[in-house]
C-alpha positions, 0 to 999 in steps of 0.5 A: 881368495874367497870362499864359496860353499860348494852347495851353492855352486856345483850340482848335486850330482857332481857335489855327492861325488865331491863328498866321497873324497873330501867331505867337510875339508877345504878343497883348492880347485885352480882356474882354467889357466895354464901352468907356468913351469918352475921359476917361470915367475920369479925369474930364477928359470932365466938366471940358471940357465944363463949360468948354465951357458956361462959355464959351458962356455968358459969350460970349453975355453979352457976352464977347469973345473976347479977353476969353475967350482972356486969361481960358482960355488958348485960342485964338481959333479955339478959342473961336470952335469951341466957342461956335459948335459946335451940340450 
């Protein structure tokens, strides 16, 4: 990422302005494109919710959540909000 001096790109108007918040810092402004939500990128999104049905549907098979902790790695209170979270 490179560096521009915010006096050779913005107006002067919008730069005095700028300066009552954060004069002399550096200051990230993000493009125009669109947010990704969390784990959208890595892939992480994906796999949990895969988990997550993965979960629901060996419990409804008739898992137990001890069964489901030994086998997850997760707490009980944990399984007990997945299987029971409404989508």
């Amino acid at each position: 990422m490179r560096y521009k001096n915010a006096s050779h790109v913005l107006p002067d108007e919008l730069l005095k302005e700028v300066q009552k918040y954060v004069a002399g810092e550096a200051l990230y402004i993000p493009g125009l494109e669109e947010k990704r939500k969390w784990g959208e990128g890595s892939g992480a999104r994906t796999y949990y919710k895969e988990r997550n049905a993965r979960i629901k549907e060996e419990y409804q098979q008739g898992s137990s959540f001890e069964q489901l902790e030994e086998r997850y790695g997760l707490s009980q209170e944990r399984l007990k909000h997945i299987v029971y979270k409404k989508e």
